[in-house]
N, C-alpha and C positions, 0 to 999 in steps of 0.2 A: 527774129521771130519767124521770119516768113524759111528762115535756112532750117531752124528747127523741125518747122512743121510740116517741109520736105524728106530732113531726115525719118522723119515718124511714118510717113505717107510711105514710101520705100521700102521699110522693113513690114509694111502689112501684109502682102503676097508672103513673104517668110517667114510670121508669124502663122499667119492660115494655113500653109500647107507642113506646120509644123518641123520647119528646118531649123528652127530656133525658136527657143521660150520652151525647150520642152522641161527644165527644172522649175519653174513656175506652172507651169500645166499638172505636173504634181501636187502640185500645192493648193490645188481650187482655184490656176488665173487660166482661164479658158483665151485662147489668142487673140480675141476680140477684145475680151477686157483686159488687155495687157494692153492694146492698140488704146481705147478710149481711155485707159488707164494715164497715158503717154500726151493724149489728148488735153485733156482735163486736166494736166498739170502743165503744159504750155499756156492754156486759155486762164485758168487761176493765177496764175503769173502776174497778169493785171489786175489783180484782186487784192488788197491790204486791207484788211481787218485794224484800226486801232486802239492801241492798249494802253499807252499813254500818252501823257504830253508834256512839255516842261520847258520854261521858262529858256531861253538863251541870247547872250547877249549880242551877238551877232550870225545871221544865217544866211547862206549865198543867196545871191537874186538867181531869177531864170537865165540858164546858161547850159555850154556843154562841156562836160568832163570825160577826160579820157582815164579808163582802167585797163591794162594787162591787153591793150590793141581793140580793148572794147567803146563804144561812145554811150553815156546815156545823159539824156537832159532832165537837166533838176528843174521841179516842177516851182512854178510862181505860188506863192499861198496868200489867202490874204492877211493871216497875222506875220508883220516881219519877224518877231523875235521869239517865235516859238517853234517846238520840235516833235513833229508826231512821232513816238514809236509806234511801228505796227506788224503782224503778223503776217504774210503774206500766203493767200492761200495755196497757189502752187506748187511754191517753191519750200513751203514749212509743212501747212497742217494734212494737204495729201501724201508727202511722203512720208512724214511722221503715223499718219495711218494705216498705210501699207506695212511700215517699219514694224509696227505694234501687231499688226494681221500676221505677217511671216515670222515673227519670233514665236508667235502663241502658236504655229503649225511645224516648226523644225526644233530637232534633238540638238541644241549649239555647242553644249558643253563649255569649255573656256576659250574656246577659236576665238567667237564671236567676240565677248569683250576685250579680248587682247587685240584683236581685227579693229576695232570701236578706239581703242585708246591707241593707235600706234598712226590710226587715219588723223583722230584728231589734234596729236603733236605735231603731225606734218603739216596739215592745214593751220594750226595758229603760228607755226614760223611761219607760213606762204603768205599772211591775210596780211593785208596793208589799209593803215587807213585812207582812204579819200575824201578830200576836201568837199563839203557838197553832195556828196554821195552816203558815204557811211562804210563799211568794211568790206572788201572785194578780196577775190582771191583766184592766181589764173585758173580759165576752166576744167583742161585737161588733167592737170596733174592731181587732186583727190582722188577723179576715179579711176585711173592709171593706177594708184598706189593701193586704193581699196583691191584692186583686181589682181593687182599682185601677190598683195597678203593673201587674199582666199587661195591663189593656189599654194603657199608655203604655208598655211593657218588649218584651212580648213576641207574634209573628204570632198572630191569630186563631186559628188550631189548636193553639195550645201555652199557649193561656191559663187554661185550666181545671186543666191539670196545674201546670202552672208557679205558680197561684196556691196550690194544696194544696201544696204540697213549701214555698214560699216562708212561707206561714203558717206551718204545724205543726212546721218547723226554725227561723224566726224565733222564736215563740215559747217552745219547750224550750232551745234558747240564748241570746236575751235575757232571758227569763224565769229559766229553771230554772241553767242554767249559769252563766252570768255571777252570779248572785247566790248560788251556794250557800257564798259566806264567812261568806252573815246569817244562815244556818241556826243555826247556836250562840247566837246573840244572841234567838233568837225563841222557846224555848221551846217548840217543836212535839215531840207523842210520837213523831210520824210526819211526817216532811218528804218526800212522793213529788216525784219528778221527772213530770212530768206527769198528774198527780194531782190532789187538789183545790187551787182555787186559779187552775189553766192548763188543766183538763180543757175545760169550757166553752168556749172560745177553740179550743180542737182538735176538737170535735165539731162546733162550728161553723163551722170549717173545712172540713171533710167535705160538710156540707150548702152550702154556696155555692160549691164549686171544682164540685157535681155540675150547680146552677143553673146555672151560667156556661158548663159544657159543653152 
Protein backbone atom coordinates (compact mmCIF):
# COMPACT_ATOMS: atom_id res chain seq x y z
CA UNK A 1 0.00 0.00 0.00
CA UNK A 2 2.47 2.42 1.31
CA UNK A 3 4.74 1.34 -2.40
CA UNK A 4 1.59 2.35 -4.14
CA UNK A 5 1.01 5.41 -2.70
CA UNK A 6 4.66 6.41 -3.43
CA UNK A 7 4.09 5.49 -6.86
CA UNK A 8 0.99 7.92 -7.13
CA UNK A 9 2.80 10.67 -5.00
CA UNK A 10 5.64 10.72 -7.77
CA UNK A 11 3.79 11.02 -10.97
CA UNK A 12 1.90 14.27 -9.27
CA UNK A 13 4.60 17.02 -10.37
CA UNK A 14 3.97 15.01 -14.02
CA UNK A 15 0.64 15.10 -13.83
CA UNK A 16 0.56 19.09 -13.07
CA UNK A 17 2.97 20.16 -15.23
CA UNK A 18 1.14 18.16 -17.97
CA UNK A 19 3.89 15.76 -19.12
CA UNK A 20 1.60 13.03 -18.81
CA UNK A 21 -2.29 12.56 -18.61
CA UNK A 22 -2.57 14.74 -21.46
CA UNK A 23 -5.28 12.08 -23.17
CA UNK A 24 -7.32 12.12 -20.18
CA UNK A 25 -7.20 16.07 -19.91
CA UNK A 26 -9.01 15.72 -23.15
CA UNK A 27 -11.49 13.96 -21.67
CA UNK A 28 -12.73 16.25 -18.61
CA UNK A 29 -9.79 14.59 -16.01
CA UNK A 30 -8.03 17.80 -15.03
CA UNK A 31 -4.35 16.41 -13.50
CA UNK A 32 -5.43 16.80 -10.14
CA UNK A 33 -8.40 14.57 -10.40
CA UNK A 34 -6.42 12.08 -12.10
CA UNK A 35 -3.87 12.33 -8.97
CA UNK A 36 -7.03 11.97 -6.20
CA UNK A 37 -8.60 9.91 -8.85
CA UNK A 38 -5.37 7.37 -8.18
CA UNK A 39 -5.87 8.32 -4.52
CA UNK A 40 -9.27 7.27 -3.81
CA UNK A 41 -8.85 3.95 -5.49
CA UNK A 42 -5.72 3.13 -3.26
CA UNK A 43 -7.74 4.22 -0.11
CA UNK A 44 -11.22 2.33 -1.30
CA UNK A 45 -8.97 -0.69 -1.51
CA UNK A 46 -9.85 -1.15 2.12
CA UNK A 47 -13.41 -0.82 1.53
CA UNK A 48 -15.73 -4.04 0.72
CA UNK A 49 -19.14 -3.46 0.37
CA UNK A 50 -21.17 -6.92 0.95
CA UNK A 51 -23.50 -8.67 -1.42
CA UNK A 52 -23.73 -11.91 -0.21
CA UNK A 53 -23.18 -14.69 1.92
CA UNK A 54 -23.30 -18.41 2.06
CA UNK A 55 -22.99 -21.19 3.91
CA UNK A 56 -19.40 -23.28 3.73
CA UNK A 57 -18.30 -26.10 5.03
CA UNK A 58 -14.98 -25.23 5.92
CA UNK A 59 -13.12 -21.72 5.85
CA UNK A 60 -9.37 -20.91 6.77
CA UNK A 61 -8.60 -19.48 10.13
CA UNK A 62 -6.48 -16.19 10.54
CA UNK A 63 -3.31 -16.77 8.53
CA UNK A 64 -0.90 -15.65 5.79
CA UNK A 65 -1.16 -16.59 2.17
CA UNK A 66 1.19 -16.09 -0.33
CA UNK A 67 0.05 -15.03 -4.23
CA UNK A 68 2.24 -14.35 -7.54
CA UNK A 69 5.28 -12.95 -4.60
CA UNK A 70 2.29 -11.18 -2.96
CA UNK A 71 1.33 -11.75 1.09
CA UNK A 72 -2.01 -11.00 2.41
CA UNK A 73 -3.59 -12.19 5.71
CA UNK A 74 -7.03 -13.68 5.67
CA UNK A 75 -9.15 -12.00 8.15
CA UNK A 76 -10.51 -14.05 11.60
CA UNK A 77 -14.49 -13.67 11.24
CA UNK A 78 -16.61 -14.59 13.78
CA UNK A 79 -19.00 -17.04 11.91
CA UNK A 80 -16.54 -20.13 11.02
CA UNK A 81 -18.55 -21.56 8.35
CA UNK A 82 -19.58 -18.73 6.32
CA UNK A 83 -18.45 -16.70 3.17
CA UNK A 84 -18.92 -12.94 2.52
CA UNK A 85 -19.00 -12.03 -1.06
CA UNK A 86 -18.27 -8.48 -1.60
CA UNK A 87 -17.58 -5.62 -3.88
CA UNK A 88 -14.68 -3.89 -3.16
CA UNK A 89 -14.83 -0.22 -3.60
CA UNK A 90 -11.48 0.55 -5.12
CA UNK A 91 -10.52 -2.02 -6.77
CA UNK A 92 -14.33 -2.51 -8.58
CA UNK A 93 -16.87 0.26 -8.24
CA UNK A 94 -14.28 3.26 -8.84
CA UNK A 95 -12.88 1.86 -11.83
CA UNK A 96 -16.03 0.46 -13.09
CA UNK A 97 -17.09 4.31 -12.81
CA UNK A 98 -14.32 5.84 -14.65
CA UNK A 99 -14.70 2.87 -17.15
CA UNK A 100 -18.51 3.83 -17.70
CA UNK A 101 -17.44 7.91 -17.64
CA UNK A 102 -14.54 7.41 -20.65
CA UNK A 103 -16.75 5.12 -22.89
CA UNK A 104 -19.75 7.84 -22.72
CA UNK A 105 -16.78 10.48 -23.87
CA UNK A 106 -14.60 8.41 -26.68
CA UNK A 107 -15.68 7.41 -30.42
CA UNK A 108 -14.31 3.28 -29.73
CA UNK A 109 -15.79 1.80 -32.49
CA UNK A 110 -14.83 -2.21 -32.32
CA UNK A 111 -11.03 -1.56 -30.91
CA UNK A 112 -12.39 -1.34 -27.57
CA UNK A 113 -14.49 -4.45 -27.31
CA UNK A 114 -11.91 -6.61 -29.17
CA UNK A 115 -9.20 -4.71 -26.53
CA UNK A 116 -12.03 -5.84 -23.64
CA UNK A 117 -12.21 -9.60 -24.74
CA UNK A 118 -8.55 -10.50 -25.75
CA UNK A 119 -7.57 -8.66 -22.03
CA UNK A 120 -10.13 -10.71 -20.57
CA UNK A 121 -8.95 -14.47 -22.17
CA UNK A 122 -5.58 -13.58 -20.92
CA UNK A 123 -6.50 -12.70 -17.57
CA UNK A 124 -8.83 -15.96 -16.87
CA UNK A 125 -5.77 -18.31 -18.18
CA UNK A 126 -3.46 -16.12 -15.64
CA UNK A 127 -6.15 -16.08 -12.54
CA UNK A 128 -5.54 -18.85 -10.00
CA UNK A 129 -7.38 -19.88 -7.27
CA UNK A 130 -6.05 -19.21 -3.74
CA UNK A 131 -6.86 -21.13 -0.73
CA UNK A 132 -8.04 -18.53 1.69
CA UNK A 133 -7.92 -15.74 -0.40
CA UNK A 134 -10.31 -16.13 -3.48
CA UNK A 135 -8.89 -15.50 -7.14
CA UNK A 136 -5.58 -13.52 -7.80
CA UNK A 137 -3.87 -12.92 -10.82
CA UNK A 138 -0.07 -11.55 -11.25
CA UNK A 139 -0.08 -7.83 -11.36
CA UNK A 140 1.90 -6.71 -14.25
CA UNK A 141 0.84 -8.72 -16.81
CA UNK A 142 -3.16 -7.36 -17.45
CA UNK A 143 -1.88 -4.04 -17.79
CA UNK A 144 1.10 -4.89 -19.81
CA UNK A 145 -1.26 -6.75 -22.26
CA UNK A 146 -4.15 -4.12 -22.20
CA UNK A 147 -1.32 -1.53 -23.15
CA UNK A 148 -0.20 -3.51 -25.81
CA UNK A 149 -3.51 -4.13 -27.51
CA UNK A 150 -4.18 -0.19 -27.56
CA UNK A 151 -1.33 0.24 -29.52
CA UNK A 152 -2.20 -2.58 -32.27
CA UNK A 153 -6.26 -2.07 -31.59
CA UNK A 154 -6.60 1.32 -31.17
CA UNK A 155 -5.68 5.29 -32.84
CA UNK A 156 -3.13 7.08 -30.82
CA UNK A 157 -5.59 9.35 -28.85
CA UNK A 158 -7.72 6.57 -27.58
CA UNK A 159 -4.93 4.44 -26.38
CA UNK A 160 -4.52 5.44 -23.03
CA UNK A 161 -8.42 5.29 -22.20
CA UNK A 162 -9.00 2.37 -24.05
CA UNK A 163 -6.05 0.45 -22.32
CA UNK A 164 -7.77 1.48 -18.57
CA UNK A 165 -11.30 0.43 -19.50
CA UNK A 166 -9.63 -2.83 -21.36
CA UNK A 167 -7.60 -3.78 -18.21
CA UNK A 168 -9.80 -3.05 -15.14
CA UNK A 169 -12.96 -4.78 -16.99
CA UNK A 170 -10.70 -7.54 -18.32
CA UNK A 171 -9.61 -8.33 -15.33
CA UNK A 172 -12.84 -8.05 -12.79
CA UNK A 173 -14.40 -10.34 -15.52
CA UNK A 174 -11.78 -12.80 -16.39
CA UNK A 175 -10.73 -12.77 -13.06
CA UNK A 176 -13.54 -11.96 -10.63
CA UNK A 177 -16.61 -13.14 -12.66
CA UNK A 178 -15.91 -15.77 -14.56
CA UNK A 179 -14.54 -17.56 -11.60
CA UNK A 180 -16.88 -16.90 -8.75
CA UNK A 181 -18.25 -20.76 -9.03
CA UNK A 182 -14.51 -21.49 -7.10
CA UNK A 183 -15.52 -19.18 -4.40
CA UNK A 184 -17.25 -22.19 -2.26
CA UNK A 185 -14.43 -24.42 -3.00
CA UNK A 186 -11.60 -21.95 -1.57
CA UNK A 187 -12.41 -21.38 1.83
CA UNK A 188 -12.06 -17.49 1.81
CA UNK A 189 -13.82 -15.49 5.06
CA UNK A 190 -14.00 -12.71 2.59
CA UNK A 191 -14.06 -13.41 -1.38
CA UNK A 192 -14.11 -9.38 -2.64
CA UNK A 193 -14.68 -8.81 -6.27
CA UNK A 194 -11.76 -6.66 -6.88
CA UNK A 195 -10.15 -6.96 -3.85
CA UNK A 196 -7.18 -8.72 -2.73
CA UNK A 197 -5.95 -10.96 -5.24
CA UNK A 198 -7.00 -8.58 -8.57
CA UNK A 199 -6.51 -5.16 -6.70
CA UNK A 200 -2.81 -4.93 -7.71
CA UNK A 201 -3.58 -5.66 -11.40
CA UNK A 202 -6.25 -2.63 -11.27
CA UNK A 203 -4.13 -0.02 -9.61
CA UNK A 204 -1.60 -0.90 -11.86
CA UNK A 205 -3.77 -0.30 -14.42
CA UNK A 206 -4.37 3.26 -13.41
CA UNK A 207 -0.78 3.91 -13.31
CA UNK A 208 0.18 2.74 -17.08
CA UNK A 209 -3.11 3.94 -18.96
CA UNK A 210 -1.76 7.58 -17.19
CA UNK A 211 2.02 6.73 -18.54
CA UNK A 212 0.66 5.94 -22.07
CA UNK A 213 -1.37 9.02 -22.14
Amino acid sequence: MLAFFLVALVMLPFLLLGLIGQAFILLGLSPSLMFWLLILTLVGSLVNIPIYKFRNREVVGEQVVSYFGMRFRVPRMEQAHETILAINVGGALIPIGLSVYLMSRINFGVSLPILVAVVTLVVNRLARPVRGLGIAVPGLAPPLVAALGAYLFCPPELRAPCAYIASTMGILIGADLLNLWQIRELGAPVASIGGAGTFDAIFLSGIIAVLLS
